[in-house]
Legacy VTK file of the C-alpha trace (Angstrom):
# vtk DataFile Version 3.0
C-alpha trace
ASCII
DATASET POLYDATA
POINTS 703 float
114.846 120.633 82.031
112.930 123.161 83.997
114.182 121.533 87.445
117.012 123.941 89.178
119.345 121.108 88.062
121.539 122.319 84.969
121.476 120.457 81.961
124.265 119.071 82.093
123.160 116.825 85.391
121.729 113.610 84.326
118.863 112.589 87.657
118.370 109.082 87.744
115.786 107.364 90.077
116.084 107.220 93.205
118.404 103.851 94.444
117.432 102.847 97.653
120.324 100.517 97.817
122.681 102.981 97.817
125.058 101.778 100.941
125.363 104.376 103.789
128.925 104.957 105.212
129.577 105.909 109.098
132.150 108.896 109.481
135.209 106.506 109.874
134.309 104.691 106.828
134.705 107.964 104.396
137.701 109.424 102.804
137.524 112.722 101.128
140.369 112.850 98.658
140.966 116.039 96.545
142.747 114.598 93.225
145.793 116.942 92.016
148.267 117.846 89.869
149.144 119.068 86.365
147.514 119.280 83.660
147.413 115.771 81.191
149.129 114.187 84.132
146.505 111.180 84.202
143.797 112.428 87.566
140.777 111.756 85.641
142.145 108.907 84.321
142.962 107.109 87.527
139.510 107.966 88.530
138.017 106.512 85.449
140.179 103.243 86.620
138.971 103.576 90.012
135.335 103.714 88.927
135.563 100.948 86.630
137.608 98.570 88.894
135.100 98.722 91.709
132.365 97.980 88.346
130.561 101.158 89.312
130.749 102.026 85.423
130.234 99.082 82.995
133.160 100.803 80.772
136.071 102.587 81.142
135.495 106.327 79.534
138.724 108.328 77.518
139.573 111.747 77.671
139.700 111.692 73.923
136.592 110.447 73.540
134.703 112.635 75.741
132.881 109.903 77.692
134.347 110.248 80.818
132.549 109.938 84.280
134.586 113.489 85.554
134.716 115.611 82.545
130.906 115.925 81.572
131.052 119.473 80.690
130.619 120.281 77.024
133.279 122.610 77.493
135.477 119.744 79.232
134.666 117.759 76.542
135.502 119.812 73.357
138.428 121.156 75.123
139.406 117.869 76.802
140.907 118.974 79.980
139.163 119.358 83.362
138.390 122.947 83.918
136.089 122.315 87.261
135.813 119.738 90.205
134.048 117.030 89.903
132.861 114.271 92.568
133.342 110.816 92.253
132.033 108.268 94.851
134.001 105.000 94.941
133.140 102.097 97.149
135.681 99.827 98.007
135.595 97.217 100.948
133.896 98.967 103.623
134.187 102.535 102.858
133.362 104.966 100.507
135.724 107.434 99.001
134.663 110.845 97.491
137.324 111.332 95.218
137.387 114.917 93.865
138.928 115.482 90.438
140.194 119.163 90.233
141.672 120.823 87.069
145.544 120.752 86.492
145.752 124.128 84.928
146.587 127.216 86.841
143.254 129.260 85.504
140.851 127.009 87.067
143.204 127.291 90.738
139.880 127.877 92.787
138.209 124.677 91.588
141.120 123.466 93.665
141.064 125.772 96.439
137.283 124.970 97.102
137.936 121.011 96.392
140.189 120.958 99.156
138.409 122.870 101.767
136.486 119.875 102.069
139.302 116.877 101.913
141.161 115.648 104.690
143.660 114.644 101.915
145.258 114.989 98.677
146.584 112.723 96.192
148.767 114.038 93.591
149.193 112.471 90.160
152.747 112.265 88.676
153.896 110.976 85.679
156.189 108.174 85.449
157.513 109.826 82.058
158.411 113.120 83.366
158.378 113.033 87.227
156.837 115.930 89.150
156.451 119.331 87.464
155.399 122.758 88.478
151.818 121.949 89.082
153.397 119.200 91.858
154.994 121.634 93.517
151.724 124.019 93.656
149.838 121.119 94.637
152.117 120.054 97.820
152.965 123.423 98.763
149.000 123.997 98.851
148.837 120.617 100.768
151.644 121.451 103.218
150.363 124.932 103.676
147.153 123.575 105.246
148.792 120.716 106.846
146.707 118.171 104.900
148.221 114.567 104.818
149.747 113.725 101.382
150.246 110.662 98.790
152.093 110.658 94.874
150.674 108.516 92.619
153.127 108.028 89.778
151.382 107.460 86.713
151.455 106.034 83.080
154.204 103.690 84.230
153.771 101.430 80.671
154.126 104.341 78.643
157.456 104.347 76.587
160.057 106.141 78.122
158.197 106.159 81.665
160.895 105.388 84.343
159.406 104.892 87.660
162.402 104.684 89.789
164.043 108.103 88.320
160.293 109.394 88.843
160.882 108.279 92.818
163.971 109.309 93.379
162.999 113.113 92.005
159.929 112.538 94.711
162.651 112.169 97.300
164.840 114.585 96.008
162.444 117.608 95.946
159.875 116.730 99.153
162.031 114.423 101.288
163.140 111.016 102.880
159.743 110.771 104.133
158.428 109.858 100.984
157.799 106.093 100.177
156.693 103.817 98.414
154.210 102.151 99.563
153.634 99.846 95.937
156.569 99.213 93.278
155.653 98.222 90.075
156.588 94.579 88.709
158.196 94.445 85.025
158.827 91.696 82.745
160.996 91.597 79.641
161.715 95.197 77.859
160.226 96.912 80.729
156.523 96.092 80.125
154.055 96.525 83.350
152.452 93.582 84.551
151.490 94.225 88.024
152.452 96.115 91.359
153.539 94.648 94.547
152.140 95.987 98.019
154.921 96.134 99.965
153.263 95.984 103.281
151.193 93.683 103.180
154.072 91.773 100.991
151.921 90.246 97.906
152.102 90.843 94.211
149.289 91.171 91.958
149.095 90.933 88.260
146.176 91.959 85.331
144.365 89.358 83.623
141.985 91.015 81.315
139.914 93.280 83.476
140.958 90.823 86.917
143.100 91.219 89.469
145.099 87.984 90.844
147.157 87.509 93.213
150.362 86.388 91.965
154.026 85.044 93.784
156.291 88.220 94.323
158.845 87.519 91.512
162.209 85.982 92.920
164.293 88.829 91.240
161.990 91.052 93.374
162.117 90.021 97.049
165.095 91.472 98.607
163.506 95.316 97.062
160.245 94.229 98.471
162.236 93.265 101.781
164.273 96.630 101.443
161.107 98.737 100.921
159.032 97.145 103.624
161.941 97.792 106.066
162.065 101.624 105.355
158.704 101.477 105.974
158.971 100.038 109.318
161.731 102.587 110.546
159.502 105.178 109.101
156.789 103.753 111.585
159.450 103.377 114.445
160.412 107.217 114.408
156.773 107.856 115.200
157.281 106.432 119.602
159.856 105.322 121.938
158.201 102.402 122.101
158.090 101.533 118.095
161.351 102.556 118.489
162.851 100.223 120.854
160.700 97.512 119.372
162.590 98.445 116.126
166.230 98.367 117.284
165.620 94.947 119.198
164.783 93.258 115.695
161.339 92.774 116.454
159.476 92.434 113.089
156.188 94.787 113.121
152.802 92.641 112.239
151.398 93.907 108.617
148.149 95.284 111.183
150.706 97.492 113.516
152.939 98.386 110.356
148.808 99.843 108.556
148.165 101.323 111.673
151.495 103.056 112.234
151.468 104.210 108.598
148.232 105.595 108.642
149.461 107.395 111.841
152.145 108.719 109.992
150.545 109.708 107.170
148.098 112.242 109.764
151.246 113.666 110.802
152.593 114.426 107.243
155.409 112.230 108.784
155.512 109.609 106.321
153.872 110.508 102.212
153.428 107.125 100.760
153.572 106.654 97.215
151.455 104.158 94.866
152.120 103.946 91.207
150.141 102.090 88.180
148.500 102.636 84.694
144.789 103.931 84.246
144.469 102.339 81.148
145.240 98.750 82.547
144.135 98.824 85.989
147.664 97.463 87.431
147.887 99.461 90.345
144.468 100.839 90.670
142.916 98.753 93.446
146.235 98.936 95.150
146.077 102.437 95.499
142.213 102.173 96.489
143.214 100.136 99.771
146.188 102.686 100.266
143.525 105.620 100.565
141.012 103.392 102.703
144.240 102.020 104.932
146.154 104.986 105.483
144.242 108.356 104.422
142.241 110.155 107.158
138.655 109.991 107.698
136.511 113.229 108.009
136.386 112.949 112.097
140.605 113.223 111.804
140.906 115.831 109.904
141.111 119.520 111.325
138.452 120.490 113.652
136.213 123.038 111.787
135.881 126.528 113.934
133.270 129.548 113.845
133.166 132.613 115.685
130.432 133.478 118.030
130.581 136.334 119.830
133.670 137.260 120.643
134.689 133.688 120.690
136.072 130.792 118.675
133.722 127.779 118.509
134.970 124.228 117.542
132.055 122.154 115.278
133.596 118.625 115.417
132.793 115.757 112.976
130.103 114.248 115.438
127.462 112.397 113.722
125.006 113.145 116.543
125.620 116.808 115.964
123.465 119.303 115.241
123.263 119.632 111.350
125.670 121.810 109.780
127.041 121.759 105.906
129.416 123.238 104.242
128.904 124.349 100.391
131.393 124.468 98.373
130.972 124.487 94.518
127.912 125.605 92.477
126.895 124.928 89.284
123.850 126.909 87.205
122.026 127.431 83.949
119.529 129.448 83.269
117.351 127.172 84.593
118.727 126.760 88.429
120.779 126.035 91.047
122.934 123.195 92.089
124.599 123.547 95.442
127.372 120.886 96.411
127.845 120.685 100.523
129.857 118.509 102.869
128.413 117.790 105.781
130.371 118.646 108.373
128.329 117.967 111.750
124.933 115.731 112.175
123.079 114.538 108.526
121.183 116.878 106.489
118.058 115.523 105.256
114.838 115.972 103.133
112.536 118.591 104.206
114.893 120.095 106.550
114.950 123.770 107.333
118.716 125.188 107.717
119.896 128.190 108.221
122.058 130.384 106.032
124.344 132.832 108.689
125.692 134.673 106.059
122.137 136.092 104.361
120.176 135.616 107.589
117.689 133.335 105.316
116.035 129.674 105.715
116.498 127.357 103.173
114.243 124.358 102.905
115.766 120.965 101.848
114.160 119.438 99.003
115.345 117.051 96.769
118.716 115.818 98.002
121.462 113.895 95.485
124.619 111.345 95.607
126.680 112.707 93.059
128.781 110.822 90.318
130.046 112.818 87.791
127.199 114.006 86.141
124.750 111.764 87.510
122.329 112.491 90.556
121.118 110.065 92.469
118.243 110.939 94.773
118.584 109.978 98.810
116.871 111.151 101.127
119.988 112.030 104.010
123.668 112.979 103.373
125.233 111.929 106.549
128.261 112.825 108.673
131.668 113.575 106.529
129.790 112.722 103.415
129.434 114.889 100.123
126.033 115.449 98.250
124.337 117.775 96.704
120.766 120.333 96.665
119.048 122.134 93.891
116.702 125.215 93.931
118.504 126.764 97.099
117.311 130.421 97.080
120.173 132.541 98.710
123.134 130.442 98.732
126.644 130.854 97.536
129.745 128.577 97.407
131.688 129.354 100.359
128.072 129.908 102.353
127.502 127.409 105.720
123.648 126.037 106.246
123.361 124.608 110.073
119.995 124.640 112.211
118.650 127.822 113.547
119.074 126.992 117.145
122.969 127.260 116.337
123.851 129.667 113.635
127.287 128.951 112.079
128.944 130.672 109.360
132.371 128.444 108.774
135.253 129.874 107.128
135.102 130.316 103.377
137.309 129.366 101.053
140.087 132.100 100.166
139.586 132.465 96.572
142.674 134.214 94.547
142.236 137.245 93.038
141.623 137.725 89.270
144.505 138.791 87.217
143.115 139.205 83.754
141.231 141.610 82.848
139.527 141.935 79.147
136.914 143.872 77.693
133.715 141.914 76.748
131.246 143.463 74.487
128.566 141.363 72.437
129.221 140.758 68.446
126.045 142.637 67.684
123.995 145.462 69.584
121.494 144.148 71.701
123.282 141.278 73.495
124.257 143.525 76.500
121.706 142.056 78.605
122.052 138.373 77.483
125.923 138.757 78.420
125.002 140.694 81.468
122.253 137.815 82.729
124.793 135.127 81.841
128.003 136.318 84.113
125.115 136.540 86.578
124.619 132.931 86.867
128.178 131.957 86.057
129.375 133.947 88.889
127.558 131.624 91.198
129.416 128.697 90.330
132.749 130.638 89.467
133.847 133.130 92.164
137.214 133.634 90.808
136.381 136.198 87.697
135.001 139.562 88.295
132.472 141.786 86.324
132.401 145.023 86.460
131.160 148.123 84.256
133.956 150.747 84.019
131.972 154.104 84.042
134.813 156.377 82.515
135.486 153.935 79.592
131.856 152.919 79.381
133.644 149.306 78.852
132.267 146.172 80.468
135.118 144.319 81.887
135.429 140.711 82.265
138.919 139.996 85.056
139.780 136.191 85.532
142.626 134.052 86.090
143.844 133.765 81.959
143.291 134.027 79.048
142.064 130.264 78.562
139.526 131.190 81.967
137.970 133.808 79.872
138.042 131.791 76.728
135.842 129.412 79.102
133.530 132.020 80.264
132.979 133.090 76.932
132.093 129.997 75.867
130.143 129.276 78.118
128.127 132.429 77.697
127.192 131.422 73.789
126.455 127.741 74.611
124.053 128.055 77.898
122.395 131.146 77.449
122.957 132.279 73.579
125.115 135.412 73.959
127.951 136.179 71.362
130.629 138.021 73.373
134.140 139.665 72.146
136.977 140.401 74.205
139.489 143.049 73.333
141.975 145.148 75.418
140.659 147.519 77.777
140.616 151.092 77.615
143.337 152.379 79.663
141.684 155.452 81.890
144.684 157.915 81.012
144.250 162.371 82.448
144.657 165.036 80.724
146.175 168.096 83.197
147.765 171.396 82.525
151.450 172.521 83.847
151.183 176.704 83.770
148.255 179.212 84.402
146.281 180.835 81.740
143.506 184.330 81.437
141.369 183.939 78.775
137.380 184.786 78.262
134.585 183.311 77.036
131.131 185.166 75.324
128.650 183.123 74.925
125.938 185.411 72.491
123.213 184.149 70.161
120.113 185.795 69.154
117.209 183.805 67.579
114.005 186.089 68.022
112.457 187.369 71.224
114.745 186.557 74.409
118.253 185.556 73.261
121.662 184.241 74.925
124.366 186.208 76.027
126.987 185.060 79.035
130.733 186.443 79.182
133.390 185.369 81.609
136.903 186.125 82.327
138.817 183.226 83.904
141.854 181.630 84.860
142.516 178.159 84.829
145.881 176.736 86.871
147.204 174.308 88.111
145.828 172.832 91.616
147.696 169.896 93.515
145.375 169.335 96.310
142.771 167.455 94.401
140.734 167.308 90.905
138.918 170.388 90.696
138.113 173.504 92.739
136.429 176.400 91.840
136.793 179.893 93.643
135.362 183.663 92.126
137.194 186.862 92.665
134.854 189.263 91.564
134.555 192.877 92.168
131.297 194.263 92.018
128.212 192.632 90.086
129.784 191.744 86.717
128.151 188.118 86.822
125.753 188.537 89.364
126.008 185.428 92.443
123.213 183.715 91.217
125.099 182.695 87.929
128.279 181.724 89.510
126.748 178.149 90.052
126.112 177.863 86.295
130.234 179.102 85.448
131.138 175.958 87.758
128.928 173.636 86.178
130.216 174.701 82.936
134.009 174.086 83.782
132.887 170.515 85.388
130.809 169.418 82.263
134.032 170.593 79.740
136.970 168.981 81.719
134.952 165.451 80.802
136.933 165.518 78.226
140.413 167.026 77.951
141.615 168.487 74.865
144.644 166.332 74.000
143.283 163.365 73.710
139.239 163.445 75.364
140.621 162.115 78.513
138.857 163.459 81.856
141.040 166.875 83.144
142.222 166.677 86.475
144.055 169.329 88.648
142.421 171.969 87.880
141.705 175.521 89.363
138.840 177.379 87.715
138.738 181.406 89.028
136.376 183.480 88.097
137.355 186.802 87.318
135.017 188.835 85.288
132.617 188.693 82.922
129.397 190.906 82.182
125.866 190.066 81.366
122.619 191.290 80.108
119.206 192.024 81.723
117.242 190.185 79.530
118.947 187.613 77.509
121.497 186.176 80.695
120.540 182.827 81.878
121.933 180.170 83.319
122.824 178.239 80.230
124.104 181.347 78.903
126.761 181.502 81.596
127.612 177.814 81.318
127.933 177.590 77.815
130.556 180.652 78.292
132.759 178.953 81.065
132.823 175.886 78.308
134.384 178.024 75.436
136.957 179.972 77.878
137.537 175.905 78.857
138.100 175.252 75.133
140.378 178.747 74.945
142.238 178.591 77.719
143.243 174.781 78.405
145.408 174.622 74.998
147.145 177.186 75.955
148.132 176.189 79.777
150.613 173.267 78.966
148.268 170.253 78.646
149.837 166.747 78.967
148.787 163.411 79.536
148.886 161.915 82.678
149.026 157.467 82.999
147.707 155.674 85.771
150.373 153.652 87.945
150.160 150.651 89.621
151.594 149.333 92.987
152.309 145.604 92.622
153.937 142.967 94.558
155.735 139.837 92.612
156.023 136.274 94.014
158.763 134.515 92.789
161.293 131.706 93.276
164.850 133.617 93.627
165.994 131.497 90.501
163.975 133.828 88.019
164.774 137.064 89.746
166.685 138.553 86.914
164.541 137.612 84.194
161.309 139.153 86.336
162.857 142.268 86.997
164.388 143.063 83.595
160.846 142.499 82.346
159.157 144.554 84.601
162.331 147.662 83.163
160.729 146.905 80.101
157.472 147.286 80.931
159.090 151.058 82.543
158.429 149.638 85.690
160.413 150.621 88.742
161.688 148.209 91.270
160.872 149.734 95.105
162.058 147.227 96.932
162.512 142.841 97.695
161.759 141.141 100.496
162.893 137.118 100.593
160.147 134.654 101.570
159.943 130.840 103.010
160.730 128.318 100.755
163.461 129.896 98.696
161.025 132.596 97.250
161.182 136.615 96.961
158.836 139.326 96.951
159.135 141.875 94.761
157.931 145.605 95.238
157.290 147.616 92.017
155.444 150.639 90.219
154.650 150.593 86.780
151.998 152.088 84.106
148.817 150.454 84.227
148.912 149.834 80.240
152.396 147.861 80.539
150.374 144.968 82.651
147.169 144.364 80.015
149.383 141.431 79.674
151.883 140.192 82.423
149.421 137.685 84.174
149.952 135.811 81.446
153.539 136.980 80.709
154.754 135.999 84.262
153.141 132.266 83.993
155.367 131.725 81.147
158.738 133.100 82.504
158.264 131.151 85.999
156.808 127.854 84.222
153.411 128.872 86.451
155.392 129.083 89.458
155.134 133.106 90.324
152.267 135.160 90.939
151.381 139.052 91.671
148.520 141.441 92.691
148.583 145.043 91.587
146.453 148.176 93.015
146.162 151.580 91.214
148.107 154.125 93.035
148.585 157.177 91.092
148.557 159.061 87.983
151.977 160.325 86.947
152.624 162.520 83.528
152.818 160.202 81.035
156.491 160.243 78.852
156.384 162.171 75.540
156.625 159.311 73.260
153.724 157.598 75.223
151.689 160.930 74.992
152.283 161.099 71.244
150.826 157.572 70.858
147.675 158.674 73.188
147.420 161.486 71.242
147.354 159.712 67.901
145.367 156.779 68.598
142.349 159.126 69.917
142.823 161.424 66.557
142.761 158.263 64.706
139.303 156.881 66.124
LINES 1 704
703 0 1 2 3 4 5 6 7 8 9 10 11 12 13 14 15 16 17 18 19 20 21 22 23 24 25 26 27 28 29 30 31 32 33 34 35 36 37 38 39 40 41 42 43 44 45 46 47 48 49 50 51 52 53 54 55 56 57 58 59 60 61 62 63 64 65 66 67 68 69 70 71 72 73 74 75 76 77 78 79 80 81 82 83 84 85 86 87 88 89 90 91 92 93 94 95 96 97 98 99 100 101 102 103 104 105 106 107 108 109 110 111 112 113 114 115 116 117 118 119 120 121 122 123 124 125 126 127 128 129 130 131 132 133 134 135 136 137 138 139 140 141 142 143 144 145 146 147 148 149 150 151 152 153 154 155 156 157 158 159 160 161 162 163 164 165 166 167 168 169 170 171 172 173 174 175 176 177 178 179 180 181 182 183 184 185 186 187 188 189 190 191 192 193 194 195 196 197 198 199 200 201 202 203 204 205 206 207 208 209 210 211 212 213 214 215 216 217 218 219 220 221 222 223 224 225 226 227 228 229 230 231 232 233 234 235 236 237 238 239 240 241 242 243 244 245 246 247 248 249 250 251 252 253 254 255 256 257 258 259 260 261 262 263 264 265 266 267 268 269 270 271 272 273 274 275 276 277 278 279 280 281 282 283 284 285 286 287 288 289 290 291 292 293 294 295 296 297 298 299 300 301 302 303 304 305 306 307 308 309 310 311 312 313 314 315 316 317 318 319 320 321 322 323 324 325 326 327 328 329 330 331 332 333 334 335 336 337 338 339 340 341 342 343 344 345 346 347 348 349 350 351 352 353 354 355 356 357 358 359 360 361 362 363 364 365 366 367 368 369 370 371 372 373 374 375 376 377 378 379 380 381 382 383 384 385 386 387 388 389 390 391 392 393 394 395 396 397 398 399 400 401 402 403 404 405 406 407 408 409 410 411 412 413 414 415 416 417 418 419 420 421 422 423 424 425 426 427 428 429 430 431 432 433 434 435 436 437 438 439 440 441 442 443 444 445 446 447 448 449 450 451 452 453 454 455 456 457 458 459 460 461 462 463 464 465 466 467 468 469 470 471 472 473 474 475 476 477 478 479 480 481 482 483 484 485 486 487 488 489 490 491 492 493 494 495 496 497 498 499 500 501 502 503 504 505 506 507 508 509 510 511 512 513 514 515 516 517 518 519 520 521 522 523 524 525 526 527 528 529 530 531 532 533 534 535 536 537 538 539 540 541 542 543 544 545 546 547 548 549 550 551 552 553 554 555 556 557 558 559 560 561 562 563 564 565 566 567 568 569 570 571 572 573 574 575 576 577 578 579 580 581 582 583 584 585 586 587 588 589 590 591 592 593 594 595 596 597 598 599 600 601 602 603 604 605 606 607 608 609 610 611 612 613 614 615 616 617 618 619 620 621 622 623 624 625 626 627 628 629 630 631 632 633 634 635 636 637 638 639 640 641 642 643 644 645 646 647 648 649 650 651 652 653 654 655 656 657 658 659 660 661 662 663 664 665 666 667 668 669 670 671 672 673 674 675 676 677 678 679 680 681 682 683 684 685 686 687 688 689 690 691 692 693 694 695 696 697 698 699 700 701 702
């Protein structure tokens, strides 16, 4: 498929009775929690329920609407968002399914830049985990209204209520349930209740009915409904005083004082059911449509111009601006995902891209679903589609019309903090690996590629080891490269700790003009930088115009020291002495001299190894303090210093070798259960201590 959309994009002709949503009539949901939790599951539902699919997909089986990737698919687990219209009633919800594990974090972090909300997915089994409490603290950091949906709730050994009450427990009063589940004998699910609109539904085959709330059940559904109404009443006096005088809210005020909540983060409702069933699912759908923000709620987008801030609002009459925000390529194109976030974007249109100073024209423009791609010909206001074959732009890039150039703010990816070696299983491949993290890069801005030219190692950094695993895969399946990761080469010194005077006669005859260069040099230590050279010579032993050629020498030799081959640093090079010949001194005479006085002198002068040390900074929760910081003593780090942070966290200041951390991203995620994080910085080389020279020593002896 030679059409800038990957292969993995199935186009479909175009519908033209696709329905077409006004701004209030759209909810962009970002879909999170952990891993296995049930997200694309609950989509899958959602689809199905609303008989957009014809069948409900299985993660196991690899036929579902979200996970489309091969990789997703052989792996089953999301590793990337995916978009998921769903139309129910009168308005459309984008539902976007992000990954639950912690390598794939900026599929989430670009997922919600364009939500107004998030729903995260618990499990009635277990209750929330550590990937709930990334997910609301990510929420809650960007003030983004909230809902739990507790999940698998047939499942043996799934206990909704202890599931609630650790809801409550860990994010407050505020959170409520907004549908219980209704049981029947040994605990088996047959249908939710909506407690505000006070009616009970049950599953018959793949149909909802409406059902009698169960007798057993009315004084909860009475209990529930009235928390919900003094959640409503805290919102105004005048809800208030309507409260305390008795006076029962209508199910229309009590919707429209939830929802009003819900903006405010002031109440987080909570719906519950079971993907595989449907009980629950359509319940939740009205939930998101009832009380979930529309695009012209959420926060007002900004820009800079000038020396100002600029407010875009969610204006349907606007002029044209989008917002992209995930890209996906092959090595056959480009497919660019937007929101829009001002006015409609349309065929044939010509936007501008701030950011590369470059037009794009519109072509062909898609309704995404999953996998599939559904050519329109306008996204409108709040909605989320999707381009192919733009030329120049990125994720994070903004496209608006030239008479207003806009460049919104793009979404803060974290830093990698993985790094591997990549090398290809056979010579040759360089260039296929090379062209492949090209085009990955596009839709993945979270790894980093770079080409260390000490080492001569190509180094692949990421997020984990599973996010390289990805990458690597990826690179064999789409564009036939064989990669290998290994541990990189750490960039250890070599430098010397006394002064030495030694020569260096350089003399070879081979017929007609030979070679001849002597020097007398010393070589000490120099603390003000890498290298300097200076010449105190008396008279014309090695005449001026060779002096270049001595210095060159010395610079070409300390590429490799000689304890281990490791670049010399701190060095002072004097010249001293020397003498030369009329005929047979040359340049390369000269140099080749200063390079065997460098071999002569430099063993003598106290070499040792010096190891590169790294600043870092350690985000924690205080209750794994100890075990982080008797890790990083093992790792001969040093501790400089902790700071405490918000939220019952610390910060932790440290030093430590560069070849103690080849591991620790992935080390850290398993002491803190996922829940710490750190970036590091080179700082410094520092001599390295004997034992660790030894091993230097005997590993590059050994090669």
């Amino acid at each position: 498929m030679r059409t800038g959309i990957p292969f993995w994009i199935r186009k479909v002709k175009e519908m033209e009775s696709l329905n077409v949503y006004s701004v209030d009539k759209i909810r962009n949901v970002c879909v999170m929690g952990h891993g296995g939790e049930g997200k694309t599951s609950l989509i899958e539902s959602m689809l199905y329920m609303t008989k957009a699919t014809d069948r409900m997909g299985k993660i196991a089986d690899g036929n579902t609407v979200c996970d489309y990737d091969p990789e997703e698919i052989r792996r089953k687990f999301s590793i990337s968002t995916a978009v998921a219209p769903v139309e129910y009633g009168d308005c459309k919800i984008n539902m976007l399914d992000t990954p639950g594990f912690f390598d794939f974090e900026g599929e989430v972090q670009s997922a919600l830049r364009v939500c107004e909300s998030g729903l995260i997915v618990v499990p009635g089994k277990s209750g929330p985990s550590v990937g709930t409490e990334k997910a609301w603290k990510r929420l809650a950091g960007q003030g983004k209204p909230c809902a739990f949906y507790i999940s698998k709730i047939d499942e043996e050994n799934s206990d909704y209520d202890t599931s609630l009450h650790k809801l409550q427990k860990a994010f407050g009063a505020h959170v409520v349930p907004i549908v219980i589940p209704i049981f029947e004998g040994n605990r088996e699910t047959v249908g939710v209740v909506d407690c505000v609109i006070r009616k009970a539904y049950h599953m018959e085959g793949n149909e909802r009915k409406e059902v009698a709330i169960p007798e057993a059940m009315m004084a909860k559904v009475d209990q529930q409904r009235a928390a919900l109404c003094e959640s409503v009443a805290e919102l105004s006096e005048d809800l208030m005083e309507r409260y305390f005088a008795g006076e029962e809210f209508s199910d229309e005020e009590l919707i429209a004082g939830l929802r009003q909540g819900v903006l405010e983060r002031a109440v987080i409702p909570v719906f519950c059911g079971t993907a595989a069933t449907g009980i629950g699912t359509v319940a939740t759908l009205k939930g998101i449509c009832d009380y979930m923000p529309s695009p012209d709620q959420g926060e007002v987008e900004v820009c800079e111009e000038g020396d100002d801030l600029v407010e875009i609002p969610c204006n349907p009459n606007g002029t044209p601006c989008a917002f992209v925000f995930k890209t996906t390529a092959d090595q056959y194109g480009r497919f660019s995902y937007f929101k829009v976030v001002a006015g409609s974007v349309k065929q044939d249109m010509t936007l501008l891209n701030h950011r590369m100073d470059a037009t794009e024209k519109i072509g062909h423009l898609y309704s995404i679903c999953g996998k599939k791609a559904t050519e329109v010909k306008e996204i409108t206001c709040g909605d989320i589609g999707a381009v192919s074959k733009l030329a120049t732009t990125k994720t994070g890039d903004t496209l608006s019309m030239s008479v207003r150039a806009v460049n919104l703010t793009p979404v803060q990816f974290a830093k990698p903090c993985y790094t591997q070696a990549i090398a290809p299983k056979t010579k040759g491949g360089e260039e296929k690996i090379a062209a492949g993290l090209t085009k990955l890069a596009d839709e993945d801005p979270t790894f980093g590629f770079t080409i260390n030219p000490e080492t001569h190692q190509s180094l692949l950094s990421g997020m984990g080891d599973i996010h390289l695993d990805v990458i690597c895969s990826k690179l064999q399946s789409r564009f036939g490269a064989e990669p290998v990761l290994s541990k990189p080469i750490v960039p250890y010194r070599e430098k010397i700790r006394a002064s030495v005077t030694v020569e260096g006669k350089h003399k070879k005859q081979s017929g007609g003009h030979g070679q001849y260069g002597h020097v007398k040099m010393t070589f000490e230590p120099y603390a003000d930088g890498d290298y300097v050279f200076e010449e105190r010579i008396f008279g014309g032993s090695v005449p001026k115009n060779f002096h270049p050629a001595v210095d060159k020498g010395v610079r070409e030799a300390m590429e490799h020291g000689v304890l281990a081959g490791y670049p010399m640093v701190g060095l002072k090079a004097i010249l001293l002495d020397g003498s030369y010949h009329d005929v047979d001194s040359n340049e390369l005479s000269f140099k080749m001299a200063a390079k065997l006085a460098y071999k002569a002198g430099i063993p003598q002068a106290k070499p040792v190894i010096m190891e590169p040390i790294c600043s870092m900074k350690v985000y924690i929760p205080d209750s794994y303090m100890g075990d982080v910081i008797g890790d990083i003593n093992k790792r001969r780090g040093r501790i400089m210093g902790m700071n405490p942070l918000d939220g019952g966290k610390q910060e932790i200041v440290a030093e430590c070798p560069m070849a103690e951390l080849g591991d620790y991203a992935i080390k850290l995620r398993s002491m803190t259960q996922g829940r710490g994080s750190f970036e590091s910085a080179f700082e410094r080389y520092e001599d390295a201590p004997p034992a660790v020279q030894e091993k230097v020593i005997e590993a590059a002896q050994a090669q």
